[in-house]
LOVO-299867 format. One record per residue (C-alpha): x, y, z; residue in three letters. Coordinates in steps of 0.5 Angstrom, whole numbers, padded with zeros to 4 digits, always signed. Each point is the difference from the previous one (the first is absolute). Layout:
XYZALA
...
! end
This chain:
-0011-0078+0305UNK
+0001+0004+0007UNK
-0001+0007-0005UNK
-0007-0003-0003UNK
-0002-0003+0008UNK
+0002+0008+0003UNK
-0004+0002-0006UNK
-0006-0005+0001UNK
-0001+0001+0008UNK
+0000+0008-0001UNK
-0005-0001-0006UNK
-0004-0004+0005UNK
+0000+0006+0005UNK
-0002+0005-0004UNK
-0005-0005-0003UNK
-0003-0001+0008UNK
+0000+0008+0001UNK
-0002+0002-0006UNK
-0007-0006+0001UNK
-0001+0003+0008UNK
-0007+0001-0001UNK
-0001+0000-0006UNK
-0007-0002+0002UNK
-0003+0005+0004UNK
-0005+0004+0000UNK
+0000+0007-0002UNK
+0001+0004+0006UNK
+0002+0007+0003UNK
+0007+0003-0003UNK
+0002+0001-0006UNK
+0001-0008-0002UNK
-0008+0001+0000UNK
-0002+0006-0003UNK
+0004-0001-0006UNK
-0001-0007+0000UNK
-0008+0001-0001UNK
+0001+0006-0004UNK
+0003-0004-0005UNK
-0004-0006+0001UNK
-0007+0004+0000UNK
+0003+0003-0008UNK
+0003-0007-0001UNK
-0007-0003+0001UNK
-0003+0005-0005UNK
+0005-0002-0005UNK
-0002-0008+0001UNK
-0008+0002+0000UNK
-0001+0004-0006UNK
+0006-0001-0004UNK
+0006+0004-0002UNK
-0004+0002-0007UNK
-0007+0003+0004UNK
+0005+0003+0005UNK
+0005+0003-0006UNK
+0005-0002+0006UNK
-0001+0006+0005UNK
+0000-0002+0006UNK
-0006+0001+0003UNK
-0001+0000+0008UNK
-0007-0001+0002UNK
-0003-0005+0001UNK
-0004-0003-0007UNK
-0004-0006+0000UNK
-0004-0001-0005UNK
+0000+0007-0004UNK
+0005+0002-0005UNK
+0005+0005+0004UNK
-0001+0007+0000UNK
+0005+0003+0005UNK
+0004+0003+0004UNK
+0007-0003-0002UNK
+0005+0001+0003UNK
+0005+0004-0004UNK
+0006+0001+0005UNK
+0004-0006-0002UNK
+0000-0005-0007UNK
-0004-0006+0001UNK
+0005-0004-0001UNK
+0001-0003+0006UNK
-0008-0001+0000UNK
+0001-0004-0006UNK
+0004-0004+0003UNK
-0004-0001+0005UNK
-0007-0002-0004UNK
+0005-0005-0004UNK
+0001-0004+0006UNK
-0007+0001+0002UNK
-0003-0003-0006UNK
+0005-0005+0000UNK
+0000-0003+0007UNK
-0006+0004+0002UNK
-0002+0006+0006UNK
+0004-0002+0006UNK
+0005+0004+0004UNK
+0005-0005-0002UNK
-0001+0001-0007UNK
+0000+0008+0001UNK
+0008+0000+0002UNK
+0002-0005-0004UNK
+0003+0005-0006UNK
+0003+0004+0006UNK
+0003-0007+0003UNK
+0003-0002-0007UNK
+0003+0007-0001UNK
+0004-0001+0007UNK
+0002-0007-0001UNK
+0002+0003-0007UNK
+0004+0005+0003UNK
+0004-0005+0003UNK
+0004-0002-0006UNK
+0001+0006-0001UNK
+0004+0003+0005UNK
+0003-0007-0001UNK
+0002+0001-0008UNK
+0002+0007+0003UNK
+0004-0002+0006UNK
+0004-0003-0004UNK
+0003+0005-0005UNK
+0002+0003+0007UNK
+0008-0003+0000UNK
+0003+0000-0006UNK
+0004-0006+0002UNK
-0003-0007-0001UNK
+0001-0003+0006UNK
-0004+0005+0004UNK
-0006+0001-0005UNK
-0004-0005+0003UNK
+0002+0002+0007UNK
-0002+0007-0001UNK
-0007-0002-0003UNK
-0002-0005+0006UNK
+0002+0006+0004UNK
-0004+0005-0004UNK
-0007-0005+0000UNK
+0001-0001+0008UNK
+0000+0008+0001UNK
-0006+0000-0005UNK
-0005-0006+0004UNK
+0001+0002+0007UNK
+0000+0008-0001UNK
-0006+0002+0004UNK
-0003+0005-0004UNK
+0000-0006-0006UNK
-0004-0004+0005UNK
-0005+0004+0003UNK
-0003+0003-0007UNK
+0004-0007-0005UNK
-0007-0002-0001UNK
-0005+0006+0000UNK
-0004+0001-0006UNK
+0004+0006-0003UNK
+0003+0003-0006UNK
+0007+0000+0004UNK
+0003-0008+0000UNK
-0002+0000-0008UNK
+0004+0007-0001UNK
+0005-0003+0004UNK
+0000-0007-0004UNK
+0000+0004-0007UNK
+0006+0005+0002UNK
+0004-0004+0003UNK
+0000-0005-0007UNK
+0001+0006-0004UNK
+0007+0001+0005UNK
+0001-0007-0002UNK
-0001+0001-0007UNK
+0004+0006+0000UNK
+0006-0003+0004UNK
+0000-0006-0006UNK
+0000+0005-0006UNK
-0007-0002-0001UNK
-0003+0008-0001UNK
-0006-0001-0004UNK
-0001-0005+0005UNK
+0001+0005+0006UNK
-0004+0005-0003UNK
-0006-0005-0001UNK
-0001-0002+0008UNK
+0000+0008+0002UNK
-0005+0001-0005UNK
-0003-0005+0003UNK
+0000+0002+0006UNK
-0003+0008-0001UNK
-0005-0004-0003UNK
-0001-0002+0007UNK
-0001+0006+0004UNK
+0002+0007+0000UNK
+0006+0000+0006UNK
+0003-0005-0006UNK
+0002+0006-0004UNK
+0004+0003+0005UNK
+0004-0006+0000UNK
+0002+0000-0006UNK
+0001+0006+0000UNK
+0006-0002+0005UNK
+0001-0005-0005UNK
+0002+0005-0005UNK
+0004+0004+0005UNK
+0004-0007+0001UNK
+0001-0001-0008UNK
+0003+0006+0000UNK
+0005+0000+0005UNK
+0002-0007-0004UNK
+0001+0004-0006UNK
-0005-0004-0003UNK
-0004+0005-0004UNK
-0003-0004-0005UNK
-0004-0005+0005UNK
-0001+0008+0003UNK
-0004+0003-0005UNK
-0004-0007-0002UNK
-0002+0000+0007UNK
-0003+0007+0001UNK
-0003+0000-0007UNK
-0004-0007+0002UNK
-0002+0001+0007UNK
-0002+0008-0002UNK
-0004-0003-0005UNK
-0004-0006+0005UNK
+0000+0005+0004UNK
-0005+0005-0004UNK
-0003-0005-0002UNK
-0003-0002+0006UNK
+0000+0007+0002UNK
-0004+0003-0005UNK
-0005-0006-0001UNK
-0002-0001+0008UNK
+0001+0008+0001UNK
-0006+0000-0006UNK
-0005-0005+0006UNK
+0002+0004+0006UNK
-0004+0006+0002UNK
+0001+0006+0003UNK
+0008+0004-0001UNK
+0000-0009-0002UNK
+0008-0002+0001UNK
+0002+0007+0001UNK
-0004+0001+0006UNK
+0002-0007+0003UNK
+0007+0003-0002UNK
-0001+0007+0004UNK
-0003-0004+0007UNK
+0006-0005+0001UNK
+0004+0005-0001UNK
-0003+0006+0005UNK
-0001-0001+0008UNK
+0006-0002+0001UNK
+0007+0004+0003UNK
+0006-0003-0002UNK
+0003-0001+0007UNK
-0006-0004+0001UNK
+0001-0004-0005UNK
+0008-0001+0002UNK
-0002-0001+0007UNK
-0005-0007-0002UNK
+0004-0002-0006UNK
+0006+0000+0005UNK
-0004-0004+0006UNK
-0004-0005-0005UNK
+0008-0003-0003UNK
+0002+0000+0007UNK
-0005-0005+0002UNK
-0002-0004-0007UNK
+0006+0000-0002UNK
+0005-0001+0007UNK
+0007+0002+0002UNK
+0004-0006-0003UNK
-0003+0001-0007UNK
+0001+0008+0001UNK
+0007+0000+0002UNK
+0002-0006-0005UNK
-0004+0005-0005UNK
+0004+0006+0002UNK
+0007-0004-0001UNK
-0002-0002-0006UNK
-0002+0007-0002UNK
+0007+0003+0002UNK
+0004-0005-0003UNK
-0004+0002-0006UNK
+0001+0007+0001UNK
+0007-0001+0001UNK
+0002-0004-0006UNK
-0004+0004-0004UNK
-0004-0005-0002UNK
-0007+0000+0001UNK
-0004-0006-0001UNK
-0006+0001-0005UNK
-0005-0003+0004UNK
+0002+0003+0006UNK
-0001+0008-0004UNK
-0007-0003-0003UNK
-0003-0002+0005UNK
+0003+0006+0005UNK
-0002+0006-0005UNK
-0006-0002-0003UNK
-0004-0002+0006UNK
+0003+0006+0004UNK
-0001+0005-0006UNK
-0008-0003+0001UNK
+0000+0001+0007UNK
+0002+0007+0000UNK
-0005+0001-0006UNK
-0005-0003+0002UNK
+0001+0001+0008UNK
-0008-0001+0002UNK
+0000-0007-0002UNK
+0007-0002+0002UNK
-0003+0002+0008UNK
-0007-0003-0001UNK
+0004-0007-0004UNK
+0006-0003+0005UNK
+0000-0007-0006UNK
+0003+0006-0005UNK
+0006-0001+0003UNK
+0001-0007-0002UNK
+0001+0004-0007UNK
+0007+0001+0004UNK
+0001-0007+0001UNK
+0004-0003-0005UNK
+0006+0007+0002UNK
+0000-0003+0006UNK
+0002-0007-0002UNK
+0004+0001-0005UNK
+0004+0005+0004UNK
+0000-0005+0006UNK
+0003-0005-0004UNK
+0006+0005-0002UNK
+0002+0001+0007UNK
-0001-0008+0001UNK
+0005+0000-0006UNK
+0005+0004+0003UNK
-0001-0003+0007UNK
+0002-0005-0004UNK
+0006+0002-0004UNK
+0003+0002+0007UNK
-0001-0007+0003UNK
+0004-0003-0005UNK
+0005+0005-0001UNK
+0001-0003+0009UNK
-0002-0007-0003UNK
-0002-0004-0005UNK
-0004-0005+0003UNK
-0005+0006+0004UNK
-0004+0003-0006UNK
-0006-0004+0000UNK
+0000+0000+0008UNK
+0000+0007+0000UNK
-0005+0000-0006UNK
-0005-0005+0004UNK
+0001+0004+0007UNK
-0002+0006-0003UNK
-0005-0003-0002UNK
-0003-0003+0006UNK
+0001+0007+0002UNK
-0005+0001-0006UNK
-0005-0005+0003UNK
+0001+0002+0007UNK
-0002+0006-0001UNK
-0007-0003-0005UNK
-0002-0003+0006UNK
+0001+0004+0005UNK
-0004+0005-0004UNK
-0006-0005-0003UNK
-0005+0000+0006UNK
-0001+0008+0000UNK
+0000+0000-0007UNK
-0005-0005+0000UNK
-0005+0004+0005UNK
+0001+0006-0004UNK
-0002-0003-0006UNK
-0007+0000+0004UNK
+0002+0006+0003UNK
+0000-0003+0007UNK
+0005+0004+0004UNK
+0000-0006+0005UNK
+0000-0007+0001UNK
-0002+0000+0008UNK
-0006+0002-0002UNK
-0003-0002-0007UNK
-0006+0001-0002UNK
-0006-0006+0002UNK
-0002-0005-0005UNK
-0003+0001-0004UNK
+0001+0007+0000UNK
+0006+0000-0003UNK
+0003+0003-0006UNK
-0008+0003-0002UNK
-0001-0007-0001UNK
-0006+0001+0005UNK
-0002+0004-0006UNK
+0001-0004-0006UNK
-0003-0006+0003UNK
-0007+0004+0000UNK
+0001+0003-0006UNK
+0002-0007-0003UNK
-0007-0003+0003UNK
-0004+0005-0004UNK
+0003-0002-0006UNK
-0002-0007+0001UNK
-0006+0001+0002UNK
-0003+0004-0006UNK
+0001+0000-0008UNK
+0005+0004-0004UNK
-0006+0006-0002UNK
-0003+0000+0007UNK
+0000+0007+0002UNK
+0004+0001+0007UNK
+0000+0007+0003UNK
+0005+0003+0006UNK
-0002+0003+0006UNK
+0003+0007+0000UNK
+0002-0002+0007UNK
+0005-0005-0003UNK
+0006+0002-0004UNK
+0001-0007-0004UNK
+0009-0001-0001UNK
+0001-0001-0007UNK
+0001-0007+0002UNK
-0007-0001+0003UNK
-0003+0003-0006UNK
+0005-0006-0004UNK
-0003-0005+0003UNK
-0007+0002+0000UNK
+0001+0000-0008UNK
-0007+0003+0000UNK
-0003+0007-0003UNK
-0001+0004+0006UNK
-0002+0008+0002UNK
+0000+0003+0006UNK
-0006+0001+0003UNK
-0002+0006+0005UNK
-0001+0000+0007UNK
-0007-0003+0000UNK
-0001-0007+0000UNK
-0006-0002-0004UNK
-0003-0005-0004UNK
+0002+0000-0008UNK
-0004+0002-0005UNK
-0001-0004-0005UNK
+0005-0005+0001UNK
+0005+0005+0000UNK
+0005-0004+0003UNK
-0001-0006+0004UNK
+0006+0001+0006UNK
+0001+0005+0004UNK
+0007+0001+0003UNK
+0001+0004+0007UNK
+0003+0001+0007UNK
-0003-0004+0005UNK
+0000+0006+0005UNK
-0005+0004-0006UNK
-0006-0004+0000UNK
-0003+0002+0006UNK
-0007-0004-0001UNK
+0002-0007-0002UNK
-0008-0003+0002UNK
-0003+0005-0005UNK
+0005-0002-0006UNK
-0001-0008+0001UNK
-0008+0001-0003UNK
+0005+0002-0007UNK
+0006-0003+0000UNK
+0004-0005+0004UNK
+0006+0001+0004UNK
+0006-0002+0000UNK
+0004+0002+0006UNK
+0008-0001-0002UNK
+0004+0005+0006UNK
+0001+0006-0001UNK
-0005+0000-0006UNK
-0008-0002-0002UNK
-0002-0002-0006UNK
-0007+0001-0003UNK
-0002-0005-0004UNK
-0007+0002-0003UNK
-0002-0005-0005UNK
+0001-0005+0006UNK
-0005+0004+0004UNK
-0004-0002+0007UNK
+0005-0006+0001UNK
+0004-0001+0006UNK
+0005+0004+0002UNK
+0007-0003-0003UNK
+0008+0000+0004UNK
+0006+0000-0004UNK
+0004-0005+0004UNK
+0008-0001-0001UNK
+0003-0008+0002UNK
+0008-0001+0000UNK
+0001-0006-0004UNK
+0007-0004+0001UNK
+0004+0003-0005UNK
+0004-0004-0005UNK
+0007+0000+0001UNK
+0002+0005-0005UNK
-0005+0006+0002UNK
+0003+0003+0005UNK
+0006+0001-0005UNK
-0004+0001-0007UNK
-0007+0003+0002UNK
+0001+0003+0007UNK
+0005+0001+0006UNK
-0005+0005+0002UNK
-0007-0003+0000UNK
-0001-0007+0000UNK
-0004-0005-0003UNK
-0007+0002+0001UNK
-0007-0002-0004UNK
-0006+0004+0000UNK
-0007-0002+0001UNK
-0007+0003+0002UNK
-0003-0002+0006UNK
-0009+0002+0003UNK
+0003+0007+0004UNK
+0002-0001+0007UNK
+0001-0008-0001UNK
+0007-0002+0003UNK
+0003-0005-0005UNK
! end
């Protein structure tokens, strides 16, 4: 009973960090990009179906014509698959977005827990070392901060620590299945197999290490020759020479180095390193530990470039760093009951409140990096928070028009891949000179507020709609009266601040005659 109560509340935990704004708007930092690439490529899928779009995802924006380019050929479209079967089955919400990549971190607990337990061979001290293991994975900060980002990693994760389950279960056919499933999901995944093979071998275990190389060597070129077939230029190949150019190896060391420090932090990285010495020692190194240090260390050094642009890459090294925690627990552990026996488990629990300590103390600066917001004395003002100034205007234009108007983007402005998201409309860039469309070309124009320098004579044409830093043009509206884009907080219910957005609150939007106060 005590061990299904400890289990539930971890569980719980992990749940309510895994859920923290899962809501929110796609705003700035990675969280949002990668979010809206994925989303943009989802809603194609969604839209035109996967046998118009022969499962290529495409990253323009197509409403109503058939796709027809570009596609984004860097990465397997697995993750955008997963992302349009959410959509299609829960509908287009931000929530929705995350939902694969949430379910994959929660997955990933029971994992770390079926692992953690083949950590002691004694009965008595399994359940102990699983617990153990799931605490350090729940609160270890770098988990916290990207558990729930629309990316290829948690799912790698997911399926190479279920293939590590399988393999210490003798279930190789198995094992080999969810790594295959994993280089499916994305490039970096290929790595860590290989790191998985490196480890069979060091088991003896050449059989499961031959099965393993040949299928995921299959996927692989698979995936490789069919996207490499849609991609343009030196296609995969030139994608390969940038990300792994530019970039001095001592460079590369010097960020790798500050980015573990302060994902990661120095309780976790100093019971790591115990783990890791007590493993050189006995010459017994712990297979998840070599997949998850080789493999994504050998993608770093290859790929140099990417891993400098990409600080959530190192989530890849993630499940070494838990494991290898775990182990040094554990001897912490076999010391303390060799003192006495009734210590282990407060050792065990005092550890890992150092564990939640250092979780805590990390979170609000991870919180702000997520926003690339260096600090909190000075947050931006609402609503320009995040981009979500931006968002919100782009958003307007997509409910005020239908999906074949034409919209066209001053030059001026360089739209983020999340304003484009949400507009959701055909759009091209329009230069410099603002004018009346021809032949209903498009019916918005889109610009910077501090370009249109002759607003009277525009209002014969078109109605202006005033949003902060933005104006938008609205020709099929035109000789009406000038209109403001006006924000209104709104009492938040009580799970906003948590599942929507601790940094923005709840607002609504509505449009107001211009200079009227609401």
């Amino acid at each position: 009973m005590k061990t299904r109560l400890a289990l539930a509340a971890l569980f719980l935990a992990h749940t309510l960090i895994t859920l923290h704004e899962i809501g929110s708007r796609f705003l700035v930092g990675h969280h949002g990009w990668n979010a809206s690439m994925r989303s943009i490529i989802a809603k194609n899928y969604v839209t035109h179906g996967l046998l118009e779009t022969k499962f290529l995802p495409y990253k323009t924006i197509w409403t109503t014509a058939a796709p027809d380019g570009p596609i984004h050929w860097n990465h397997p479209p697995a993750i955008n698959l997963m992302t349009a079967a959410s959509f299609g089955i829960f509908g287009e919400h931000e929530w929705a977005a995350r939902l694969p990549v949430v379910l994959a971190s929660l997955g990933l607990f029971f994992a770390f827990w079926f692992y953690g337990r083949t950590l002691s061979a004694t009965d008595e001290r399994r359940v102990l070392l699983g617990l153990t293991t799931v605490a350090v994975f729940v609160f270890t900060p770098i988990q916290m901060l990207f558990g729930n980002m629309v990316n290829y990693e948690p799912p790698i994760l997911l399926c190479a620590m279920l293939g590590w389950v399988a393999f210490q279960h003798q279930r190789n056919a198995l094992g080999i299945l969810a790594f295959v499933a994993a280089v499916f999901i994305d490039w970096s995944a290929c790595f860590v197999a290989a790191g998985a093979g490196f480890a069979l071998l060091l088991q003896r275990k050449p059989k499961a290490f031959l099965g393993l190389g040949a299928a995921t060597t299959a996927m692989f070129l698979s995936l490789f020759a069919w996207l490499h077939l849609n991609a343009t230029g030196k296609g995969l190949f030139g994608l390969g020479d940038r990300r792994a150019s530019g970039v001095t190896y001592e460079k590369l060391f010097d960020l790798l180095a500050a980015r573990i420090e302060v994902l990661y932090g120095w309780p976790l990285i100093l019971l790591a390193a115990l783990g890791l010495v007590v493993q050189l020692v006995r010459l017994r190194p712990d297979p998840v530990v070599v997949t998850f240090l080789v493999g994504p260390i050998a993608y770093f050094l290859t790929f140099k470039q990417a891993a400098v642009v990409h600080n959530f890459y190192l989530l890849l090294t993630m499940p070494a760093f838990v494991v290898s925690a775990a182990i040094g627990i554990r001897l912490l552990i076999e010391l303390t009951d060799w003192i006495d026996p009734r210590l282990p488990a407060v050792a065990a629990l005092v550890l890992c409140a150092g564990v939640l300590w250092n979780a805590h103390d990390s979170w609000p600066e991870q919180h702000l990096r997520r926003y690339s917001i260096e600090s909190a004395s000075k947050p931006p003002s609402f609503p320009r928070m995040g981009r979500l100034h931006e968002i919100e205007v782009f958003r307007w234009v997509n409910q005020h028009s239908e999906p074949d108007d034409g919209v066209a983007l001053h030059s001026g402005i360089r739209p983020s891949i999340q304003a484009r998201y949400y507009l959701w409309r055909p759009y091209k860039m329009r230069y410099p000179r603002v004018a009346k469309p021809k032949n209903d070309e498009y019916r918005f124009l889109i610009m910077a507020r501090r370009h249109l320098k002759t607003p009277d004579r525009m209002r014969k044409d078109a109605q202006i709609l005033w949003a902060g830093d933005y104006v938008v043009l609205d020709f099929e509206n035109a000789g009406k009266p000038d209109i403001r884009l006006a924000y209104r907080e709104i009492e938040a219910p009580w799970w906003h601040h948590h599942f929507v957005s601790s940094l923005y609150p709840a607002f609504e939007t509505d449009t107001l005659p211009y200079g009227k106060k609401r």
